[in-house]
py3Dmol code that shows the C-alpha trace and the ligand (Angstrom):
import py3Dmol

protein = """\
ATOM      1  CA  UNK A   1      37.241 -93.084 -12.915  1.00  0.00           C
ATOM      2  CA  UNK A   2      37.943 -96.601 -14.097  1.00  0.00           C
ATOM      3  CA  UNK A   3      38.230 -98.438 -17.331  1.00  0.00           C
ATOM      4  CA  UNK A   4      34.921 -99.203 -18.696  1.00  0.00           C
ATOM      5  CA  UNK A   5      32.701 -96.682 -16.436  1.00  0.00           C
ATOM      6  CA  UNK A   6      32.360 -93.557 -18.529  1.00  0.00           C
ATOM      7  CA  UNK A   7      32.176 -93.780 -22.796  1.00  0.00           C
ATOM      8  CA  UNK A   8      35.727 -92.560 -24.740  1.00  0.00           C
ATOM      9  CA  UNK A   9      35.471 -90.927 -27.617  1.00  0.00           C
ATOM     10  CA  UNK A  10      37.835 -88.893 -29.931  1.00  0.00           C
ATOM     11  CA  UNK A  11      39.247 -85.970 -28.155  1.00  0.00           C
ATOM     12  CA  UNK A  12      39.115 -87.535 -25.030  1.00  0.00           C
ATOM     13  CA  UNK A  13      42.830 -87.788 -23.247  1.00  0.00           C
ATOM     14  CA  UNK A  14      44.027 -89.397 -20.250  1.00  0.00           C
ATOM     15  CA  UNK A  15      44.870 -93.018 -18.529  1.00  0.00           C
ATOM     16  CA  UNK A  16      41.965 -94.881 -19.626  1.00  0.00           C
ATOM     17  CA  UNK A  17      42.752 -93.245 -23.028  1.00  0.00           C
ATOM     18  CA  UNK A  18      46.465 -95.212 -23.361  1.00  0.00           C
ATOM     19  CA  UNK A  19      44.348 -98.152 -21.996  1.00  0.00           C
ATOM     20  CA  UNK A  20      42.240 -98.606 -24.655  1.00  0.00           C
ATOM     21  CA  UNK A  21      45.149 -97.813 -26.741  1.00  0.00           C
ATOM     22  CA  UNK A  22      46.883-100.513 -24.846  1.00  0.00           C
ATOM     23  CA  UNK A  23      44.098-103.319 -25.175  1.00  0.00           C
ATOM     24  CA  UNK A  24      43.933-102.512 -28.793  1.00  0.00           C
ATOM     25  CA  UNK A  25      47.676-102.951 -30.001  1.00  0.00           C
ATOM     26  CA  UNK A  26      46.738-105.312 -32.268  1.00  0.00           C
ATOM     27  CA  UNK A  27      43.739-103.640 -34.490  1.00  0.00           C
ATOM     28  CA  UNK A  28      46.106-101.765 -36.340  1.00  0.00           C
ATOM     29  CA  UNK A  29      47.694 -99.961 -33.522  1.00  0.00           C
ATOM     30  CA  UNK A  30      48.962 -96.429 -32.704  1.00  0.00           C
ATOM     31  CA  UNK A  31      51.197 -95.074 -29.832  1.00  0.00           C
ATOM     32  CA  UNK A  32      50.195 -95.453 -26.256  1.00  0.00           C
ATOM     33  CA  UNK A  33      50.010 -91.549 -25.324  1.00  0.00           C
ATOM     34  CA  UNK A  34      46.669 -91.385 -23.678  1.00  0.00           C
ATOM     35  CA  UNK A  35      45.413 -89.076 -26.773  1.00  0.00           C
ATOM     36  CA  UNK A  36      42.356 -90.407 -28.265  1.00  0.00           C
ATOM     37  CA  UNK A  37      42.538 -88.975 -32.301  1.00  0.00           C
ATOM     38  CA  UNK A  38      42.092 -90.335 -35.623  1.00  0.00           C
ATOM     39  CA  UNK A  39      44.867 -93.503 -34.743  1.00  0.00           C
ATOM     40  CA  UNK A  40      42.652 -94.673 -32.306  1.00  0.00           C
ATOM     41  CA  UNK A  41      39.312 -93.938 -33.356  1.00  0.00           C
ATOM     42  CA  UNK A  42      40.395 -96.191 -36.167  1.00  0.00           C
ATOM     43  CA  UNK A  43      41.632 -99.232 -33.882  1.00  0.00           C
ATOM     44  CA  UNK A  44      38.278 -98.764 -32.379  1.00  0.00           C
ATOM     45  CA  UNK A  45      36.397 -99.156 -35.648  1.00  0.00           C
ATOM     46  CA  UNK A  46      38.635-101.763 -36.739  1.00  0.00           C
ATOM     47  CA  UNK A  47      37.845-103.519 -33.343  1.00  0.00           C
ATOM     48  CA  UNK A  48      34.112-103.275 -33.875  1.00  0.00           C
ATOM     49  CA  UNK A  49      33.923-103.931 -37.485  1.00  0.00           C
ATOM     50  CA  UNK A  50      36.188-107.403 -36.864  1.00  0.00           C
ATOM     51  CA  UNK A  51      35.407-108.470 -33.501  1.00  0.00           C
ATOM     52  CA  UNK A  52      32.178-107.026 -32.903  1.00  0.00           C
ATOM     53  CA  UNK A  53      30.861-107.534 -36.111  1.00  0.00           C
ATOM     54  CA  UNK A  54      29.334-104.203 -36.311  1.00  0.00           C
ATOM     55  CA  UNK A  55      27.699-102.856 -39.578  1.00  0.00           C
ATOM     56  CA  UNK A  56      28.128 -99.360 -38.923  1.00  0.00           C
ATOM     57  CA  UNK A  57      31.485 -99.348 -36.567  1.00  0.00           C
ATOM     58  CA  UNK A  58      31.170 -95.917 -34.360  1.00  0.00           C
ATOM     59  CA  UNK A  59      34.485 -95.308 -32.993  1.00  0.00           C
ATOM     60  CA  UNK A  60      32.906 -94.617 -29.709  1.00  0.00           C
ATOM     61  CA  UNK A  61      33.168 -96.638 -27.066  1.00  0.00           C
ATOM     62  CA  UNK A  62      30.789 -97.050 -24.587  1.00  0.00           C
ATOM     63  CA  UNK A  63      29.168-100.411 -23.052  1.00  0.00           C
ATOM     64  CA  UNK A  64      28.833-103.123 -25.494  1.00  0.00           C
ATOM     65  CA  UNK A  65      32.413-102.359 -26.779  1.00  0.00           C
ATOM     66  CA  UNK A  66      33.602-102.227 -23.199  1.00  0.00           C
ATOM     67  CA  UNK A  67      31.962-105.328 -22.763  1.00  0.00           C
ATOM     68  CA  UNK A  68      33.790-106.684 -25.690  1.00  0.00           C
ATOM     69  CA  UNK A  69      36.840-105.572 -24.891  1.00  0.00           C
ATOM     70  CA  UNK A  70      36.526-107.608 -22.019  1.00  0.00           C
ATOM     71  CA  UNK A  71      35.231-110.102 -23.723  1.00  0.00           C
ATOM     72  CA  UNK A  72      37.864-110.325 -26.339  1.00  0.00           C
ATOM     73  CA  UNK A  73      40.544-109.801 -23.214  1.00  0.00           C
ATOM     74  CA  UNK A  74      39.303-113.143 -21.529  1.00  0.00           C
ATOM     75  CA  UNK A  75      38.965-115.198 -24.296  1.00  0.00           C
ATOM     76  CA  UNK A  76      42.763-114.956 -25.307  1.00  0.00           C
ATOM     77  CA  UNK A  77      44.036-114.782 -22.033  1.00  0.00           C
ATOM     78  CA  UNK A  78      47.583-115.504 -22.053  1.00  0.00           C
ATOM     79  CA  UNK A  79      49.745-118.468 -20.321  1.00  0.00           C
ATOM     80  CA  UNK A  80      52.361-116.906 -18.624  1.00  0.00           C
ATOM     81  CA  UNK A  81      53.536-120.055 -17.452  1.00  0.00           C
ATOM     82  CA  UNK A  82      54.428-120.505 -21.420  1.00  0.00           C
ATOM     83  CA  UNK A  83      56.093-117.405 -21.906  1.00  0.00           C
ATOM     84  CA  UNK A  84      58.333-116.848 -18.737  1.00  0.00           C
ATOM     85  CA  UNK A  85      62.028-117.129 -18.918  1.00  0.00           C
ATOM     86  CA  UNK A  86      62.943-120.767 -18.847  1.00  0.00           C
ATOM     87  CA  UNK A  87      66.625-119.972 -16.809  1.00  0.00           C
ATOM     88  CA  UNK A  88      65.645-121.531 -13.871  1.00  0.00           C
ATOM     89  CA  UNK A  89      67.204-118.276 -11.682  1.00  0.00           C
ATOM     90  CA  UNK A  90      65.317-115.245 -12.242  1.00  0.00           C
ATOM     91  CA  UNK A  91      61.016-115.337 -11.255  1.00  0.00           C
ATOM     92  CA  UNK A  92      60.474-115.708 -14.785  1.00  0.00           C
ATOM     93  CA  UNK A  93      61.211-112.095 -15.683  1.00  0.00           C
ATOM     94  CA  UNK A  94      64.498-111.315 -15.310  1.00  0.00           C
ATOM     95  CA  UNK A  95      66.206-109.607 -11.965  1.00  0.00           C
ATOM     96  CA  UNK A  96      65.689-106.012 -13.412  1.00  0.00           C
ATOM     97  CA  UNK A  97      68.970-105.682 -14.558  1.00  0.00           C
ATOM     98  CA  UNK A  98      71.166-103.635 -16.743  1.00  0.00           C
ATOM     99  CA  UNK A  99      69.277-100.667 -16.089  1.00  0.00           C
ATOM    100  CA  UNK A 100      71.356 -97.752 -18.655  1.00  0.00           C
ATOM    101  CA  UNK A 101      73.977-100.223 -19.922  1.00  0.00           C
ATOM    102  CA  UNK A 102      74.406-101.162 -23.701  1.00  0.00           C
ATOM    103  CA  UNK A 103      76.891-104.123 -25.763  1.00  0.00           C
ATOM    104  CA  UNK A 104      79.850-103.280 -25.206  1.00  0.00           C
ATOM    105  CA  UNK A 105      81.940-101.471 -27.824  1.00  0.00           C
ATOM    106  CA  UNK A 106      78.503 -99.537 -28.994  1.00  0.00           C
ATOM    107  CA  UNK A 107      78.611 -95.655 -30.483  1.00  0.00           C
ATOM    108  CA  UNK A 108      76.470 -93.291 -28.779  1.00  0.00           C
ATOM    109  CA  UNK A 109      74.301 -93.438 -32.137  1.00  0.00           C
ATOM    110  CA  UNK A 110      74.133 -97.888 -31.735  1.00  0.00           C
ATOM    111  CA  UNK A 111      72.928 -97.028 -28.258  1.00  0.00           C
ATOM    112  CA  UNK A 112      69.560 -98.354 -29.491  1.00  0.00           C
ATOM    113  CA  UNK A 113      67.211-100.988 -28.103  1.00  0.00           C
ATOM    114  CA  UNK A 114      68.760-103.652 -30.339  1.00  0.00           C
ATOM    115  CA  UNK A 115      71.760-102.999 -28.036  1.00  0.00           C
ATOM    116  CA  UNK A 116      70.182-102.058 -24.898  1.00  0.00           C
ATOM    117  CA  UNK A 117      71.082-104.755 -21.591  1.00  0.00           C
ATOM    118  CA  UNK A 118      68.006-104.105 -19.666  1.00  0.00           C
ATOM    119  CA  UNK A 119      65.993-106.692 -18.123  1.00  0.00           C
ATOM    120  CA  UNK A 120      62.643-105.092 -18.418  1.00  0.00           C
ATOM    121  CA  UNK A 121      59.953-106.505 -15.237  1.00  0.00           C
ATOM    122  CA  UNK A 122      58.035-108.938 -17.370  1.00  0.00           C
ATOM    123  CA  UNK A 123      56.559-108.899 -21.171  1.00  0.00           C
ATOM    124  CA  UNK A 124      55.429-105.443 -22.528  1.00  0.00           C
ATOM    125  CA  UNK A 125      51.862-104.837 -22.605  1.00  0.00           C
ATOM    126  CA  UNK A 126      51.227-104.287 -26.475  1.00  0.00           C
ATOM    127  CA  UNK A 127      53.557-107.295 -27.477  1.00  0.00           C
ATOM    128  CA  UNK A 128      50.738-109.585 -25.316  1.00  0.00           C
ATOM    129  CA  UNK A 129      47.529-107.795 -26.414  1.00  0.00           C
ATOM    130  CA  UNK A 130      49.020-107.704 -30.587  1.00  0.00           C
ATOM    131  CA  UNK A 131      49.331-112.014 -29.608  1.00  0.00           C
ATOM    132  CA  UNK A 132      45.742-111.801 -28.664  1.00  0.00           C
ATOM    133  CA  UNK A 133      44.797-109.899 -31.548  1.00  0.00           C
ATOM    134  CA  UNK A 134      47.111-112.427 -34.093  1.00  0.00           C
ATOM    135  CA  UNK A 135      45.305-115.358 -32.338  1.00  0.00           C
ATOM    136  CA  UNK A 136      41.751-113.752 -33.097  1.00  0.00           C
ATOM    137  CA  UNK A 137      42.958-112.678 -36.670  1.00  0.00           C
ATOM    138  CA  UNK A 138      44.647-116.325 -37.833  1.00  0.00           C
ATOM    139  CA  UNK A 139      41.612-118.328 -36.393  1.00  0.00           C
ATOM    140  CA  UNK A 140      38.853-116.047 -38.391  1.00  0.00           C
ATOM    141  CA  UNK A 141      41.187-116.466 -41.173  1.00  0.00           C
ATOM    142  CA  UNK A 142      41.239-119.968 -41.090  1.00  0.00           C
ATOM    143  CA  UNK A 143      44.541-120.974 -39.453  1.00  0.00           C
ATOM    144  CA  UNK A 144      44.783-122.836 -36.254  1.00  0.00           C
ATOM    145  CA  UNK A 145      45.283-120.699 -32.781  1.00  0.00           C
ATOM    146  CA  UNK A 146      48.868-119.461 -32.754  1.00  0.00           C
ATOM    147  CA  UNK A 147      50.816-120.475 -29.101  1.00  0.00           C
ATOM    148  CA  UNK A 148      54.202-119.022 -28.111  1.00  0.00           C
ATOM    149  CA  UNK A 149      57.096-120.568 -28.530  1.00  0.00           C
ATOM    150  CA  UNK A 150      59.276-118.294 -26.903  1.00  0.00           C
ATOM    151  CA  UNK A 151      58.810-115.181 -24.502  1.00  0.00           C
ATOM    152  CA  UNK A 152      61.260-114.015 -21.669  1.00  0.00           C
ATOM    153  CA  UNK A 153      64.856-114.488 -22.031  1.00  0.00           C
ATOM    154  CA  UNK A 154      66.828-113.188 -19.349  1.00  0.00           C
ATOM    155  CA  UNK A 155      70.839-112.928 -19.082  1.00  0.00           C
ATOM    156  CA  UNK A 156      71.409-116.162 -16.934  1.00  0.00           C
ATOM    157  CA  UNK A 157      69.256-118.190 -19.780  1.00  0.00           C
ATOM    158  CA  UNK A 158      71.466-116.118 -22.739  1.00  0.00           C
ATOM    159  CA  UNK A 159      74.941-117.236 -20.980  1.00  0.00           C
ATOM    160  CA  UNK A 160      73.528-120.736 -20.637  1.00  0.00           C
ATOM    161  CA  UNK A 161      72.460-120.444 -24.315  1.00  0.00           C
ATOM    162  CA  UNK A 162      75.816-119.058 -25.046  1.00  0.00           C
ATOM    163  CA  UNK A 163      73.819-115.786 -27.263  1.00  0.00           C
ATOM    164  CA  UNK A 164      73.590-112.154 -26.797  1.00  0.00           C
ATOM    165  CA  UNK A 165      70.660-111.337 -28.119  1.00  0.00           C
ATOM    166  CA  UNK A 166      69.074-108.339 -25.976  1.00  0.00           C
ATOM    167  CA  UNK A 167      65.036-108.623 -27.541  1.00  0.00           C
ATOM    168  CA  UNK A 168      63.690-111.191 -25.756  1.00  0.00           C
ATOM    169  CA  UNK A 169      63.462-109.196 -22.395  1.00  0.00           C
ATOM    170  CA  UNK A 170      60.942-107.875 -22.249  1.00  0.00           C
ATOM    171  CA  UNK A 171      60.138-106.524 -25.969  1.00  0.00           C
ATOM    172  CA  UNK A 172      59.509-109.852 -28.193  1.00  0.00           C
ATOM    173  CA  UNK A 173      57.209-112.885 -28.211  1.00  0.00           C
ATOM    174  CA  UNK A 174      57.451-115.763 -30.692  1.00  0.00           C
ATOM    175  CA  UNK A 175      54.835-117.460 -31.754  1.00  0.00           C
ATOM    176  CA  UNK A 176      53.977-120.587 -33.626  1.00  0.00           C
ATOM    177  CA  UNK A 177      51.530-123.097 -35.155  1.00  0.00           C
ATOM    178  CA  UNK A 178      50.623-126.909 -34.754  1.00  0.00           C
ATOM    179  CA  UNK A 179      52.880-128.432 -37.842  1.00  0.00           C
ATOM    180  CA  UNK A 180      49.913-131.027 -39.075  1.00  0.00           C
ATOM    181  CA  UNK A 181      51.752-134.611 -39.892  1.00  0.00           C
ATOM    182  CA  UNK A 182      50.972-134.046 -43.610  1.00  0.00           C
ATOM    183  CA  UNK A 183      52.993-130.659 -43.517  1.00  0.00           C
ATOM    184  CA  UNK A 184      57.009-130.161 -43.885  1.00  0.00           C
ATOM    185  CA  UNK A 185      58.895-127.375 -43.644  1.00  0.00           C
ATOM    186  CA  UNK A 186      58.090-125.922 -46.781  1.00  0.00           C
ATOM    187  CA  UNK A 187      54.515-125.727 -45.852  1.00  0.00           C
ATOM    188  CA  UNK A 188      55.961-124.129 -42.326  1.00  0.00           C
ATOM    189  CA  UNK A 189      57.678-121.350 -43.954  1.00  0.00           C
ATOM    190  CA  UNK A 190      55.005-120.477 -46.789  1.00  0.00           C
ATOM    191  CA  UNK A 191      52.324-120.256 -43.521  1.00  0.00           C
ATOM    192  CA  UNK A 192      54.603-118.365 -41.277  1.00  0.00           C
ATOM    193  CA  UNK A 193      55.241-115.812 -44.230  1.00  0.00           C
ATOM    194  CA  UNK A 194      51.123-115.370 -45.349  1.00  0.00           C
ATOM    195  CA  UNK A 195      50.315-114.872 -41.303  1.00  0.00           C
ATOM    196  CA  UNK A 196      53.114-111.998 -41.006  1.00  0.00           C
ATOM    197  CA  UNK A 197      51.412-110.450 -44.001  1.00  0.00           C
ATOM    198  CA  UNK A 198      48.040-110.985 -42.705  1.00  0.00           C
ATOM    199  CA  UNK A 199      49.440-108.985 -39.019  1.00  0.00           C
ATOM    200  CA  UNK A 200      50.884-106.614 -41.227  1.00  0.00           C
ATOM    201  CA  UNK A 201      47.456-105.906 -43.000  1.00  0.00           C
ATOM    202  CA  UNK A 202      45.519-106.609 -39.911  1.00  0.00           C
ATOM    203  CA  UNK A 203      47.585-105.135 -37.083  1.00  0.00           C
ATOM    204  CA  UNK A 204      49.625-102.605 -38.108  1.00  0.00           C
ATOM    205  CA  UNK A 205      52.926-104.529 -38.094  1.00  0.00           C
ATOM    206  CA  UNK A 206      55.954-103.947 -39.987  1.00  0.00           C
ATOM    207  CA  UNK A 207      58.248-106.150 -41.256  1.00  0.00           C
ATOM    208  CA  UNK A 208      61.938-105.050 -40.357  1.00  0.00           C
ATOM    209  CA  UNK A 209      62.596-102.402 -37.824  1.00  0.00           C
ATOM    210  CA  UNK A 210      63.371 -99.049 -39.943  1.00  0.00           C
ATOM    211  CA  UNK A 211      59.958 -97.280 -38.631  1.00  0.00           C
ATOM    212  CA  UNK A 212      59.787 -95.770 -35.478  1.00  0.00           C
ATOM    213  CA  UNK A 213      57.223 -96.481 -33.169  1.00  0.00           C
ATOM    214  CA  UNK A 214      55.865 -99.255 -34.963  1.00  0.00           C
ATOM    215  CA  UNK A 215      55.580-102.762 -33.961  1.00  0.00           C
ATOM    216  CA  UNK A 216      58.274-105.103 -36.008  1.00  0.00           C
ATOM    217  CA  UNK A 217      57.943-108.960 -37.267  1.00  0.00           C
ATOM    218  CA  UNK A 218      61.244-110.643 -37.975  1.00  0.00           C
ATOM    219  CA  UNK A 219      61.415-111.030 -41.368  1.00  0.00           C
ATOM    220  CA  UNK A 220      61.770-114.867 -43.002  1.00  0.00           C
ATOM    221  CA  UNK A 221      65.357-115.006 -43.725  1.00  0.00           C
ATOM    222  CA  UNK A 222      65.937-114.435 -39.736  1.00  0.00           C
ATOM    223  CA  UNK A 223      62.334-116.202 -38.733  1.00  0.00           C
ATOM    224  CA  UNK A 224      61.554-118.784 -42.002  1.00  0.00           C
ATOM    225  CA  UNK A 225      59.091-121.479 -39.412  1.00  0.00           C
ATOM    226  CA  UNK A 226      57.792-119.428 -36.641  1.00  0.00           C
ATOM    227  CA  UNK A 227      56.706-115.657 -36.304  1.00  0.00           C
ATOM    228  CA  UNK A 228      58.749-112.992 -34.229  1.00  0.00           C
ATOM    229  CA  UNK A 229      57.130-109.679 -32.417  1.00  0.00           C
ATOM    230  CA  UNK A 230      58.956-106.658 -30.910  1.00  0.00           C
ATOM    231  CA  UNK A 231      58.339-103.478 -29.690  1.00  0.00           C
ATOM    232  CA  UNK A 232      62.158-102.451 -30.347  1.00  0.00           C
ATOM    233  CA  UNK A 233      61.359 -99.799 -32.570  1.00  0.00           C
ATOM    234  CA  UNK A 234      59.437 -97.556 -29.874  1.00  0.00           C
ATOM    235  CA  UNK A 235      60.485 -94.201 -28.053  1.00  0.00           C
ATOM    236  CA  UNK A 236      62.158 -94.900 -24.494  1.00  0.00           C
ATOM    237  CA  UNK A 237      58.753 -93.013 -22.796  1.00  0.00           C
ATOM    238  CA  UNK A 238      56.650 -95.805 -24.936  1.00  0.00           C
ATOM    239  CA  UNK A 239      59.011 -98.604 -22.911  1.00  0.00           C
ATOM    240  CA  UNK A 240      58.706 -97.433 -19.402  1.00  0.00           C
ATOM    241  CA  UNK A 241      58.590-100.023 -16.591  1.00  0.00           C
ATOM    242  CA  UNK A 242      55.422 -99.542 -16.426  1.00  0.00           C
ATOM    243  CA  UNK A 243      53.830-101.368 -19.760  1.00  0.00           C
ATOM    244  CA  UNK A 244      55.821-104.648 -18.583  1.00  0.00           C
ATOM    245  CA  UNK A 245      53.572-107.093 -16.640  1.00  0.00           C
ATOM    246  CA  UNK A 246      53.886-110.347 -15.403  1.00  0.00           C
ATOM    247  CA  UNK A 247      50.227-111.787 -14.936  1.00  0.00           C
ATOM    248  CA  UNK A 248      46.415-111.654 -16.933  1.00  0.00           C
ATOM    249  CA  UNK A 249      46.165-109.604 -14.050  1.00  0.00           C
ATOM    250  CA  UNK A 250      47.922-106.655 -14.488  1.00  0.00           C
ATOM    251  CA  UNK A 251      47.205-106.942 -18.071  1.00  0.00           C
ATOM    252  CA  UNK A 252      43.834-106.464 -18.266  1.00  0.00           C
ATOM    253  CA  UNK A 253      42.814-104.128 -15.251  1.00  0.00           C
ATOM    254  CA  UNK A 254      39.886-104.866 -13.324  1.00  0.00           C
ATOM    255  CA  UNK A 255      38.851-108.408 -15.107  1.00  0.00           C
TER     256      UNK A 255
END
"""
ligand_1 = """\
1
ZN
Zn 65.812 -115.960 -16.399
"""
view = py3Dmol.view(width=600, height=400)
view.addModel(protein, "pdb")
view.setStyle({"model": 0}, {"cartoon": {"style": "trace"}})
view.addModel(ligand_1, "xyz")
view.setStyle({"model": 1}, {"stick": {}})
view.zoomTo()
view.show()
């Protein structure tokens, strides 16, 4: 059975289960596990009370949420042309290396994601869909449409950048917005900071990475004029090869 032909509802478990959970990283958020309980039945409210405008938000989804989903899917579809590795080497999404190897010099206990070489097979599925849901959010709040500033970062592009940094493949978007020519820096940071509260209220962000399985926002002494996303903070099983796509295509399904 596909996405979208048969109604999910609390208790319901399964593929089209973590795809929901999936297309709805953003409204609030829970783990991708394919178990539909109270976590998701509340993205699903939160997705029809925001985006659907519904008075009475179900928590069921059936057609006209569907149909929204799909809706909301298309209408922030994502340029991947924007947010592929800018090396010059690799496709745009690394060469799938590093599989299993760390920094070196790391403990067993630093053998974290912070640390971790991989070069995961394009940008992970929630980091996208929570940058769909930030766009959505910022414009009903007022702000201009967030773009990216920065998405894939593979090895070749961090020796020609001479860093070492490990998020960028695969786990972390960054996104910014149109400085206006009346605006300095100042006005930068103070915007940057009230949009990482308003995904922190809206989307279930944190700020800082000491919760597990929770999606993480650089916080403004690292990040003071644009906005940082990761998914660094998430179980190995919630990081398989799997959630990391490279086109609208794989990320939303059958659109
Ligand atoms: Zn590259």
């Amino acid at each position: 059975m596909k996405f979208g032909e048969k109604p999910l509802q609390r208790g319901d478990k399964g593929a089209n289960v973590e795809e929901l959970q999936l297309r709805l990283a953003g409204f609030r958020g829970t783990i991708w596990d394919g178990d539909f309980g109270p976590g998701t039945e509340l993205q699903v409210m939160t997705f029809q009370k925001d985006y659907m405008n519904m008075k009475t938000p179900t928590g069921i989804v059936n057609g006209d949420t569907f149909a929204a989903l799909d809706q909301f899917a298309q209408k922030f579809s994502i340029d991947f042309e924007a947010i592929k590795c800018p090396c010059g080497v690799c496709d745009g999404f690394g060469q799938n290396r590093f599989k299993n190897k760390y920094q070196a010099g790391k403990s067993e206990t630093e053998k974290t994601e912070a640390f971790y070489r991989y070069e995961y097979p394009g940008i992970h599925k929630a980091i996208l869909n929570s940058f769909k849901a930030a766009q959505f959010y910022a414009s009903q709040t007022g702000y201009d449409i967030p773009y990216p500033t920065s998405g894939y970062r593979c090895w070749v592009n961090n020796e020609q950048k001479n860093r070492q940094s490990t998020n960028h493949m695969g786990k972390a978007l960054d996104i910014d917005f149109p400085l206006k020519p009346t605006e300095d820096k100042q006005d930068d940071c103070n915007r940057c900071n009230a949009v990482r509260g308003l995904l922190v209220e809206k989307c279930g962000f944190q700020i800082g990475w000491s919760a597990n399985n929770m999606k993480a926002l650089e916080p403004a002494d690292i990040a003071p004029t644009w906005i940082h996303m990761d998914v660094r903070c998430y179980s190995r099983k919630y990081l398989d090869d799997k959630y990391f796509i490279k086109n609208n295509q794989e990320l939303d399904g059958h659109l």
